[in-house]
N, CA, C and O atoms as a GROMACS GRO file, in nm:
protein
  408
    1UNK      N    1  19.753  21.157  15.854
    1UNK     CA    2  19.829  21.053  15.788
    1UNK      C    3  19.757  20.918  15.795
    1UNK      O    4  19.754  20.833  15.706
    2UNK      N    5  19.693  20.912  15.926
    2UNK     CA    6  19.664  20.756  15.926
    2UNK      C    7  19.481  20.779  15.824
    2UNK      O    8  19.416  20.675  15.809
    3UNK      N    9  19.443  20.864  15.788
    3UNK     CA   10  19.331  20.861  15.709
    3UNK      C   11  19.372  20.834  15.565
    3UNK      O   12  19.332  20.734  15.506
    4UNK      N   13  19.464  20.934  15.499
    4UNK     CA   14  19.557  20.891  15.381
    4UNK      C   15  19.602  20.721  15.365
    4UNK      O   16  19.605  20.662  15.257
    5UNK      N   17  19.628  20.676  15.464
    5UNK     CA   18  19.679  20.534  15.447
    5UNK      C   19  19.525  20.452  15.444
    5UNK      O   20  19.495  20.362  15.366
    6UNK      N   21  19.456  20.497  15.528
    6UNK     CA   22  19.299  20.384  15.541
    6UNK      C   23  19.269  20.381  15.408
    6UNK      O   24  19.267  20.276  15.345
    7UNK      N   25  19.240  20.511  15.349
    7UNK     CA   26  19.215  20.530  15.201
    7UNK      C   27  19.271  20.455  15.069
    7UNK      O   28  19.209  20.412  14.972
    8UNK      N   29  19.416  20.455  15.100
    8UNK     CA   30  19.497  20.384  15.030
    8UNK      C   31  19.428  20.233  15.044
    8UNK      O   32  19.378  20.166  14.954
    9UNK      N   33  19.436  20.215  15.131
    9UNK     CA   34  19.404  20.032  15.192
    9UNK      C   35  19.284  19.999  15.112
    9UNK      O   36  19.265  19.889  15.060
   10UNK      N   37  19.177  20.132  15.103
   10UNK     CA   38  19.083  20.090  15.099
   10UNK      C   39  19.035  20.057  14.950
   10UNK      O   40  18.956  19.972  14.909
   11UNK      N   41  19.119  20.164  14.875
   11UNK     CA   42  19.159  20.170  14.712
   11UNK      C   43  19.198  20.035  14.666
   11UNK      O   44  19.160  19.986  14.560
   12UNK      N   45  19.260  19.990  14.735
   12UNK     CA   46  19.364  19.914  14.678
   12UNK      C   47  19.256  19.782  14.693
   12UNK      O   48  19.240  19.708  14.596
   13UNK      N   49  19.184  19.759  14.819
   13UNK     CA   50  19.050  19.681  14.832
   13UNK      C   51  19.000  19.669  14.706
   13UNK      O   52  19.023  19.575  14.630
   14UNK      N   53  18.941  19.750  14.685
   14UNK     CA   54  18.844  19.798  14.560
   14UNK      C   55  18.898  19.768  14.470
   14UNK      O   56  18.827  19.691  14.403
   15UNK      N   57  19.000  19.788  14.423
   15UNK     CA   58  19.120  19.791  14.253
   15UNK      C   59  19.098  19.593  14.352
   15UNK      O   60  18.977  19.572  14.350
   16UNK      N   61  19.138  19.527  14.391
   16UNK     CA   62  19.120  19.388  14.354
   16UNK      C   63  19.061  19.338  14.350
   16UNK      O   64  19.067  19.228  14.297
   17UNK      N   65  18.925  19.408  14.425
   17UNK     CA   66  18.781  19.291  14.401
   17UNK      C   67  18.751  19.357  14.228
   17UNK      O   68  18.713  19.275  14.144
   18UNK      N   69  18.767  19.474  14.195
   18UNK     CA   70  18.689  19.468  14.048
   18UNK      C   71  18.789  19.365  13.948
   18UNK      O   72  18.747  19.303  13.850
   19UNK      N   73  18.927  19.365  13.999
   19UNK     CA   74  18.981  19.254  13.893
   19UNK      C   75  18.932  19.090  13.920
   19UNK      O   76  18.992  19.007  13.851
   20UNK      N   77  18.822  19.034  14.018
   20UNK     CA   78  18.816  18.894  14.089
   20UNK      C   79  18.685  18.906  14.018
   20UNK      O   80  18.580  18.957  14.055
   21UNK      N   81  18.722  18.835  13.885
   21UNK     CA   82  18.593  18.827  13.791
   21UNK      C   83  18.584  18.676  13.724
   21UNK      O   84  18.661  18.613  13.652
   22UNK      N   85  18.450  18.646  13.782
   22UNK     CA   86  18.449  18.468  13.731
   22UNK      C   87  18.410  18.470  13.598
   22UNK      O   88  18.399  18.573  13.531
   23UNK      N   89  18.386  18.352  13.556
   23UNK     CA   90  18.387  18.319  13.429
   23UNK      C   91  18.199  18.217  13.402
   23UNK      O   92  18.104  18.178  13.471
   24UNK      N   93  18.223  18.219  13.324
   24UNK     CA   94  18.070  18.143  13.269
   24UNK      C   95  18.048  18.065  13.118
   24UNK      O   96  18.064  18.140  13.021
   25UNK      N   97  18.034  18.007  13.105
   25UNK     CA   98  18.017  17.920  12.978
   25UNK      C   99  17.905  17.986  12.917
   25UNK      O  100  17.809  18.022  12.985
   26UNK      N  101  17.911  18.001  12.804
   26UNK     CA  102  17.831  18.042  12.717
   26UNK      C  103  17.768  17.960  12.558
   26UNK      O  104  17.829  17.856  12.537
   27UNK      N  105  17.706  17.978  12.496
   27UNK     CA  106  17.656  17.906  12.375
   27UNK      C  107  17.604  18.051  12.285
   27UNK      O  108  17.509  18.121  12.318
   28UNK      N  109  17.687  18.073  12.174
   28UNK     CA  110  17.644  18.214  12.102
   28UNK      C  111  17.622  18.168  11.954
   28UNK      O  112  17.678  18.071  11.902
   29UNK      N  113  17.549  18.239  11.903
   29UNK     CA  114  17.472  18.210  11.793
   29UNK      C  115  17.565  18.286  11.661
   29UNK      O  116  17.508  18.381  11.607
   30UNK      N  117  17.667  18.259  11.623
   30UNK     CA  118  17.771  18.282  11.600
   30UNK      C  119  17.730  18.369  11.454
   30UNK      O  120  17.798  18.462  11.410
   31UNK      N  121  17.629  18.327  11.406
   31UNK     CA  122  17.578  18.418  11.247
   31UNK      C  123  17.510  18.529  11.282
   31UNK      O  124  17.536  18.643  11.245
   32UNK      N  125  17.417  18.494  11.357
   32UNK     CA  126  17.351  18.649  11.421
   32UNK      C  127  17.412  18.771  11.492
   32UNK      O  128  17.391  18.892  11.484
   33UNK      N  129  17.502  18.687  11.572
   33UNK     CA  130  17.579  18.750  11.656
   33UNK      C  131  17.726  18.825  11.539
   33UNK      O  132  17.775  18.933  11.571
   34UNK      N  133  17.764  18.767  11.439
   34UNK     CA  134  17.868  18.867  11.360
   34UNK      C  135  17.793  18.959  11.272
   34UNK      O  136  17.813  19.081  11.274
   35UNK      N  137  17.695  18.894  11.184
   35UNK     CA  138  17.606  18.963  11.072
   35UNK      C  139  17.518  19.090  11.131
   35UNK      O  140  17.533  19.207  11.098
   36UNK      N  141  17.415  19.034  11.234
   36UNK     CA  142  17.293  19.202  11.293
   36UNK      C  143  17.346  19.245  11.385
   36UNK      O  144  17.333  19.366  11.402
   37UNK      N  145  17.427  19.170  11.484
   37UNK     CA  146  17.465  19.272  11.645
   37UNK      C  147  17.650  19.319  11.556
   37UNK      O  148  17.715  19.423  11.569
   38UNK      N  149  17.673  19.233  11.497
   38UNK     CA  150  17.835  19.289  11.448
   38UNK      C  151  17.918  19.251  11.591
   38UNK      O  152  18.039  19.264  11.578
   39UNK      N  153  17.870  19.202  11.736
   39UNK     CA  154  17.975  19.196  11.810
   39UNK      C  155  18.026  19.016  11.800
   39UNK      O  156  18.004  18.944  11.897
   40UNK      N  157  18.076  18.974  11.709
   40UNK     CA  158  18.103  18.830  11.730
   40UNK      C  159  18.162  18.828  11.877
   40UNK      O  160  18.268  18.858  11.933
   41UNK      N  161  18.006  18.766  11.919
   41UNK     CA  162  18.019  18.686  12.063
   41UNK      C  163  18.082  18.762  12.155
   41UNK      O  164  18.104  18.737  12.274
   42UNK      N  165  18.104  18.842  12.100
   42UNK     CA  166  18.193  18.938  12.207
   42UNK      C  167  18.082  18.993  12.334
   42UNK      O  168  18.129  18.972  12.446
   43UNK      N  169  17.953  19.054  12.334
   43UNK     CA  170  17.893  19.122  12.393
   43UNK      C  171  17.802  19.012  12.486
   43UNK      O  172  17.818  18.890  12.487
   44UNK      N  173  17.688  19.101  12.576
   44UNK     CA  174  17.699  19.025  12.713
   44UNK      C  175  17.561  18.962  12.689
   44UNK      O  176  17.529  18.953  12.570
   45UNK      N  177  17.467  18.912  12.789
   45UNK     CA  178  17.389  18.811  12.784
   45UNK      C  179  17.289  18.866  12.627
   45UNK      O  180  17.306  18.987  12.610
   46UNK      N  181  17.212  18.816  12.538
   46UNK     CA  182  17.113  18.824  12.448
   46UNK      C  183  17.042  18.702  12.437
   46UNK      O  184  17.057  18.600  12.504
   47UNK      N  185  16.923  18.735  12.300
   47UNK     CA  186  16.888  18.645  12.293
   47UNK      C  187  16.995  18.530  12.184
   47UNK      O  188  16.973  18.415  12.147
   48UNK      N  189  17.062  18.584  12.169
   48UNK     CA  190  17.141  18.497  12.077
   48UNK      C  191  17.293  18.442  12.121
   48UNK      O  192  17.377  18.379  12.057
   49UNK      N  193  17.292  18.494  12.257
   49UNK     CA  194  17.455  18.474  12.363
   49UNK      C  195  17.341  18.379  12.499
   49UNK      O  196  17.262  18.442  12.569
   50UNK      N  197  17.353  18.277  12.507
   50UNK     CA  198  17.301  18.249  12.670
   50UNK      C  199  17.437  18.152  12.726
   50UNK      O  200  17.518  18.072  12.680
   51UNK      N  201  17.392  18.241  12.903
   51UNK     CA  202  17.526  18.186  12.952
   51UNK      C  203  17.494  18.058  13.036
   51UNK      O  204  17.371  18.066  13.043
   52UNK      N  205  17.524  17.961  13.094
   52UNK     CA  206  17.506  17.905  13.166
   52UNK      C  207  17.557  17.915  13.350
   52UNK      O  208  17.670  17.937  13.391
   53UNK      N  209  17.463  17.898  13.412
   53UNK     CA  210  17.491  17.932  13.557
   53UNK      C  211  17.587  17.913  13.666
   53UNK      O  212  17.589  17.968  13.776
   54UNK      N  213  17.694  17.796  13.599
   54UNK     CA  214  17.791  17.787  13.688
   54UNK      C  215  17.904  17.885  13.694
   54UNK      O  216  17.927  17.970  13.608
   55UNK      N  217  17.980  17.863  13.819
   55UNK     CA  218  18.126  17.985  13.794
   55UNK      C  219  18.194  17.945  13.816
   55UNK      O  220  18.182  17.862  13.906
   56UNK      N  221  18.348  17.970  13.745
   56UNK     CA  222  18.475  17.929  13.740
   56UNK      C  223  18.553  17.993  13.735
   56UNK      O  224  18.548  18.053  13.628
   57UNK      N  225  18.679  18.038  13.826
   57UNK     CA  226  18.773  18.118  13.855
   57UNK      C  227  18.831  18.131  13.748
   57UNK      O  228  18.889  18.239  13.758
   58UNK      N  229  18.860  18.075  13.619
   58UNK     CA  230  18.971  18.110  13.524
   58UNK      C  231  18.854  18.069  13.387
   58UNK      O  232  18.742  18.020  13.375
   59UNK      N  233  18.961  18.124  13.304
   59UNK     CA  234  18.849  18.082  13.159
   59UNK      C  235  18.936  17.957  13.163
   59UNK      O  236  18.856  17.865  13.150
   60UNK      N  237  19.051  17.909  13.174
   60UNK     CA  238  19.083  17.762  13.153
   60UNK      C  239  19.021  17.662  13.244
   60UNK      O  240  19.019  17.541  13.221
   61UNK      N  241  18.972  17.717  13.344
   61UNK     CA  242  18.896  17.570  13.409
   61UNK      C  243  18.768  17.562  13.333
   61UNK      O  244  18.732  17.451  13.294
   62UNK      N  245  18.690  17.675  13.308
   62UNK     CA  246  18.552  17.708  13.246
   62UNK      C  247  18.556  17.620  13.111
   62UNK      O  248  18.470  17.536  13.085
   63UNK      N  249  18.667  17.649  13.027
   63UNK     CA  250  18.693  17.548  12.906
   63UNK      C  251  18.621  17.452  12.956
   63UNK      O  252  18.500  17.428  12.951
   64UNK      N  253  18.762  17.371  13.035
   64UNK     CA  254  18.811  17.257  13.050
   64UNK      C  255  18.631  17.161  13.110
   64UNK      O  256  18.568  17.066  13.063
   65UNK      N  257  18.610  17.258  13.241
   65UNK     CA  258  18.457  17.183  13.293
   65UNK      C  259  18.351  17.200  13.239
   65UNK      O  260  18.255  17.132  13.277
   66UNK      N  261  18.333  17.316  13.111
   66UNK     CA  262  18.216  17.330  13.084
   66UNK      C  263  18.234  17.209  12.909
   66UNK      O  264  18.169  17.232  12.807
   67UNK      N  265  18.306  17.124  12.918
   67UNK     CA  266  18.322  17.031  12.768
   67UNK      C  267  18.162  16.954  12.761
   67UNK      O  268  18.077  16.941  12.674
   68UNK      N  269  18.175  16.920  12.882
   68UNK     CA  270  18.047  16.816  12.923
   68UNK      C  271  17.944  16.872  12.889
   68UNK      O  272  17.854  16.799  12.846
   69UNK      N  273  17.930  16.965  12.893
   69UNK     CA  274  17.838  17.053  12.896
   69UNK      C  275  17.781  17.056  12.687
   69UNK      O  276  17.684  17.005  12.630
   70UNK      N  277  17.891  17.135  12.640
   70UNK     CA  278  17.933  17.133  12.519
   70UNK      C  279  17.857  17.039  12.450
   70UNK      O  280  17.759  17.072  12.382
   71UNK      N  281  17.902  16.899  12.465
   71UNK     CA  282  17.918  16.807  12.396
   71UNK      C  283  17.810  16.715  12.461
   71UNK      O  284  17.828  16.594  12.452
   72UNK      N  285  17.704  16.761  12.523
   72UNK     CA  286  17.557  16.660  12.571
   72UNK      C  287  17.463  16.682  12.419
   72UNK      O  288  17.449  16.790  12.363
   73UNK      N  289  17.428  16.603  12.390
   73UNK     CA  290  17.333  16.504  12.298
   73UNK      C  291  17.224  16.595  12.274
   73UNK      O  292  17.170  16.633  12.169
   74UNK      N  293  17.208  16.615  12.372
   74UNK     CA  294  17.047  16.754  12.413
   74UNK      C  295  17.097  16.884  12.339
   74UNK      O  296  17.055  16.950  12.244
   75UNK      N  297  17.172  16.891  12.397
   75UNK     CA  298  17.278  17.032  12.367
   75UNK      C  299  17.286  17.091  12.242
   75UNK      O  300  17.259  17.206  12.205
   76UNK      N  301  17.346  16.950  12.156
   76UNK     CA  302  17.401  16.955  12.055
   76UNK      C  303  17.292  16.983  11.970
   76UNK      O  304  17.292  17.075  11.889
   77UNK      N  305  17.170  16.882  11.991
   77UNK     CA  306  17.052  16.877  11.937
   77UNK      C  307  16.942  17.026  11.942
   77UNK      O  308  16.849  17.045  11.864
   78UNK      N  309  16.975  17.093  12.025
   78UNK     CA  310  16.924  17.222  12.072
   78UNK      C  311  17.014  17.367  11.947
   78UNK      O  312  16.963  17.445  11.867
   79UNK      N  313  17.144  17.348  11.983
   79UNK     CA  314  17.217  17.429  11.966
   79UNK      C  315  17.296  17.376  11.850
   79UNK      O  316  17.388  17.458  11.841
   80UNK      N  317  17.310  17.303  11.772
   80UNK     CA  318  17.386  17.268  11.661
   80UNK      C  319  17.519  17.314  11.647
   80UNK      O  320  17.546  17.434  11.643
   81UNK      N  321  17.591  17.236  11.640
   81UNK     CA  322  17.765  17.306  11.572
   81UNK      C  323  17.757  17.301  11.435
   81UNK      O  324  17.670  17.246  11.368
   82UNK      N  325  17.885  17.382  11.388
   82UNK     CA  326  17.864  17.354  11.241
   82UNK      C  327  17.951  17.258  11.196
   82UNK      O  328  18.063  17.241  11.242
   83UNK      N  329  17.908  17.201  11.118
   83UNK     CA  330  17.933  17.055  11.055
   83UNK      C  331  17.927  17.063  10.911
   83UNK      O  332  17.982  16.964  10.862
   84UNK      N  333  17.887  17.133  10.836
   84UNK     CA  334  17.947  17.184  10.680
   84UNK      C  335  17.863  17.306  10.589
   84UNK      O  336  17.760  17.361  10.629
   85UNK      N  337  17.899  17.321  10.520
   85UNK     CA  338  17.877  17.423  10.478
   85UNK      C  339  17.759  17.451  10.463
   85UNK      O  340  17.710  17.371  10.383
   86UNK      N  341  17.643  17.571  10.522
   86UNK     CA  342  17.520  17.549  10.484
   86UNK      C  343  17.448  17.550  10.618
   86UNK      O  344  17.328  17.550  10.646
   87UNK      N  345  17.546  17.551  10.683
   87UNK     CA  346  17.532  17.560  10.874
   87UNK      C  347  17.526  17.705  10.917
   87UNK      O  348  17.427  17.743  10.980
   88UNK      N  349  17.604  17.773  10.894
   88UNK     CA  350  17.643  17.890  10.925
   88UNK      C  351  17.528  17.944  11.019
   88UNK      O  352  17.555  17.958  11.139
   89UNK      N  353  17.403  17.974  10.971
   89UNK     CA  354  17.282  18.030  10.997
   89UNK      C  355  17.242  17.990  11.182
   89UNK      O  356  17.237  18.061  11.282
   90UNK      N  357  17.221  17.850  11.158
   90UNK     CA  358  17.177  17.785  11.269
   90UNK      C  359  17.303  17.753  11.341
   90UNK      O  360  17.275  17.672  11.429
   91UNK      N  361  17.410  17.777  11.341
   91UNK     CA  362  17.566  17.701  11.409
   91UNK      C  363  17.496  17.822  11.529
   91UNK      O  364  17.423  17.922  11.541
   92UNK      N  365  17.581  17.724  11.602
   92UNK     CA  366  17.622  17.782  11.805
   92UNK      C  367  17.727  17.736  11.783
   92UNK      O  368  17.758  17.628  11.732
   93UNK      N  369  17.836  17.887  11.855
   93UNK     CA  370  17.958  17.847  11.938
   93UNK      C  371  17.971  17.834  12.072
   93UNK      O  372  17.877  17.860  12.147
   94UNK      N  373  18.072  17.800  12.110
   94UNK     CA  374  18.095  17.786  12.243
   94UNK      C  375  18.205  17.859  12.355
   94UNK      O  376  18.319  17.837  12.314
   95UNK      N  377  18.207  17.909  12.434
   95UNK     CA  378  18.325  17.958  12.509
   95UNK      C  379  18.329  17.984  12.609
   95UNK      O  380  18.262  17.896  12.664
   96UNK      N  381  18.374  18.069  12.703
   96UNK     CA  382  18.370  18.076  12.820
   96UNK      C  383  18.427  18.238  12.838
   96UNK      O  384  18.542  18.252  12.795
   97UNK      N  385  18.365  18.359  12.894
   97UNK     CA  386  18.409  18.435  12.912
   97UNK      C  387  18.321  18.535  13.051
   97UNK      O  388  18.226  18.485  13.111
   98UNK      N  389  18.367  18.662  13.080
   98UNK     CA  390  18.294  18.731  13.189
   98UNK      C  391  18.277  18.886  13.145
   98UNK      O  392  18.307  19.001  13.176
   99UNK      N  393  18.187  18.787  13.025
   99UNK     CA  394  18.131  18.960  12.964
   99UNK      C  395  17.979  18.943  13.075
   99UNK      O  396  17.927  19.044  13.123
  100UNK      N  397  17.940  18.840  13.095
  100UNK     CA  398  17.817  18.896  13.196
  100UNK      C  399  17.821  18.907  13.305
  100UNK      O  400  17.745  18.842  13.377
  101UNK      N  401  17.911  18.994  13.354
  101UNK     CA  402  17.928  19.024  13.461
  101UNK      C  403  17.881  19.234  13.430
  101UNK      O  404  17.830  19.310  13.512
  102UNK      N  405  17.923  19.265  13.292
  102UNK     CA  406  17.874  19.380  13.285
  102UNK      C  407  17.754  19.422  13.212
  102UNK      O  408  17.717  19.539  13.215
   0.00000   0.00000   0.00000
């Protein structure tokens, strides 16, 4: 009995560390990434998904701290948003998720 229960304990260990999954800011190349891979942004590091190195317990703090990030001058200038029509090609999005973790 008391091996049945360690087991249990130990399951149950396991079942919560695989749900304790951080988060990461990302910059995805939002035309390449729907048109040749077909996974809009969905899929994990490429050359057209890069994540950035910090970690954040929730995707709402990841939002919220990675704005700065977002919205630097360099950034913008690197990675372009889209701004009108004719962008599409070269646009980067932005988000925050823990697809690279797999």
């Amino acid at each position: 009995m008391k091996k049945i229960f360690a087991l249990i304990i130990i399951m149950i260990s396991l079942n919560s560390y695989s749900y304790a999954k951080e988060y990461k800011a990302f910059l995805c190349n939002y035309y390449v990434s729907s048109t040749l891979a077909g996974d809009y942004c969905q899929g994990t590091n490429s050359w057209y998904k890069i994540y950035f190195p910090d970690l954040y317990k929730t995707k709402e703090i990841c939002n919220l701290q990675s704005e700065a990030i977002f919205n630097n001058n360099l950034i913008l200038e690197i990675f372009p948003d889209y701004q009108s029509s004719g962008d599409e090609v070269k646009s980067w999005v932005s988000g925050c998720d823990n697809s690279w973790l797999h």
